[in-house]
C-alpha positions in Angstrom: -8.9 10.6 25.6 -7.4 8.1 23.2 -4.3 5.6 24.1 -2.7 3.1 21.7 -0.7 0.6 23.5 1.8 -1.2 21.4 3.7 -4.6 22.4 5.5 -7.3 20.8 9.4 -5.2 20.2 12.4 -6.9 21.0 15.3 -8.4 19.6 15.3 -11.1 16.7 18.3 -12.3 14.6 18.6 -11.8 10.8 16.1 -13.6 9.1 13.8 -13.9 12.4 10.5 -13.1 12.7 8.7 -10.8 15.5 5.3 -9.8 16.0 3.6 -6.5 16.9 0.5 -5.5 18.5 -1.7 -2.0 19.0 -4.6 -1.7 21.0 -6.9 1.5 20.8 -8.9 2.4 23.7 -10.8 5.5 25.5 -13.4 7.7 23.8 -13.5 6.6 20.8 -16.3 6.9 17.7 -14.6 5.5 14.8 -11.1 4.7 13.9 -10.2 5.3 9.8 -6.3 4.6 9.1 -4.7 2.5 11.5 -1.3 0.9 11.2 2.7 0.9 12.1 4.9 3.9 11.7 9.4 3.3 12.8 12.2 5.8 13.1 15.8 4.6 13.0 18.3 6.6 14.8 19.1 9.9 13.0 16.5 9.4 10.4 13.2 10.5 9.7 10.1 8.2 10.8 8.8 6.3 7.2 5.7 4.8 6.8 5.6 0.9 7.7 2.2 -0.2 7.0 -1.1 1.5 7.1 -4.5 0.1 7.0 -8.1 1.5 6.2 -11.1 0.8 7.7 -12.4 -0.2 4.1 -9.6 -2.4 3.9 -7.2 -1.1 1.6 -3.6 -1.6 2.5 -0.3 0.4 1.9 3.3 -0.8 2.7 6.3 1.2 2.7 8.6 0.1 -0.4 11.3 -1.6 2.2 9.2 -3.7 3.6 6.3 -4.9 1.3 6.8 -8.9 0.7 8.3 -9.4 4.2 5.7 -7.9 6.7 2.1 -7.9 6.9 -0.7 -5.7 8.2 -3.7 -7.1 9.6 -6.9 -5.0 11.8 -9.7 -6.4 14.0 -11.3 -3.2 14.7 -9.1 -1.2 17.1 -6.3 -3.5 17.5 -3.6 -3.8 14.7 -0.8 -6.4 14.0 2.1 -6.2 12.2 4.1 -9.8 11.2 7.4 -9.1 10.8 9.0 -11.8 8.4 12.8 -12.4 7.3 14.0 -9.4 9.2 17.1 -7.4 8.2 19.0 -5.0 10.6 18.1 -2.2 8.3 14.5 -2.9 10.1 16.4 -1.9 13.6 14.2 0.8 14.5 11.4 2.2 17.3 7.7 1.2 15.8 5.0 3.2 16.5 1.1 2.8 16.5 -0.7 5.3 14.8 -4.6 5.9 14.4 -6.8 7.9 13.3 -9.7 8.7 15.3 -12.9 10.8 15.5 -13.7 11.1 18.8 -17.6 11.9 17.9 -19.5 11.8 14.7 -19.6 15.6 14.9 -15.8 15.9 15.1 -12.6 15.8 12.2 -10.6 12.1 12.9 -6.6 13.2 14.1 -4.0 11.1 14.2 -3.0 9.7 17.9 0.3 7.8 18.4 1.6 5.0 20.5 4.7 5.5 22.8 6.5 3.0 20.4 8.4 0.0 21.0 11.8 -1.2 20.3 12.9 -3.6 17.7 16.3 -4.8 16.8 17.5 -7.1 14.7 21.2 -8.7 15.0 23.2 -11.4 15.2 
């Protein structure tokens, strides 16, 4: 019904920069919360960066200064600036969606993509 397609992982040195990218698509009404979700290996997944459709905008605590969140409607970015290897992780795409204006918005998920950063 609803896919997010993510893009943009990869590998950047310390200090780099990398880029992410979501795209929403299928049946959808309205989109609230939309943003960037990562999971390091053996941990749990944290919150990156989310985004309202109102606008409001919540980092997690690691990463707020150094990336940035930024919507067009169902599409979502993520800049990614002075990176650290602590940022080594798989990044997921998450929205939440109401797939009708009858219906309660749940939370859909990309298939994630890769980014690490090393020298």
């Amino acid at each position: 019904q609803v896919q997010l397609v993510e893009s943009g992982g990869g590998l950047a040195q310390p200090g780099g920069s990398l880029r992410l990218s979501c795209a929403a698509s299928g049946s959808i009404f309205s989109i609230n919360a939309m943003g960037w979700y990562r999971q390091a290996p053996g941990k749990e997944r944290e919150l990156v960066a989310l985004k309202s459709s109102g606008g409001s905008t919540n980092y997690g605590g690691s990463v707020e200064g150094r990336f940035t969140i930024s919507r067009d409607n169902a599409k979502v970015y993520l800049q990614m600036n002075s990176l650290k290897p602590e940022d080594t992780a798989v990044y997921y795409c998450k929205a939440n969606v109401a797939l009708n204006r009858w219906s309660i918005a749940v939370d859909y998920w990309g298939q994630g993509t890769q980014v690490t950063v090393s020298s």
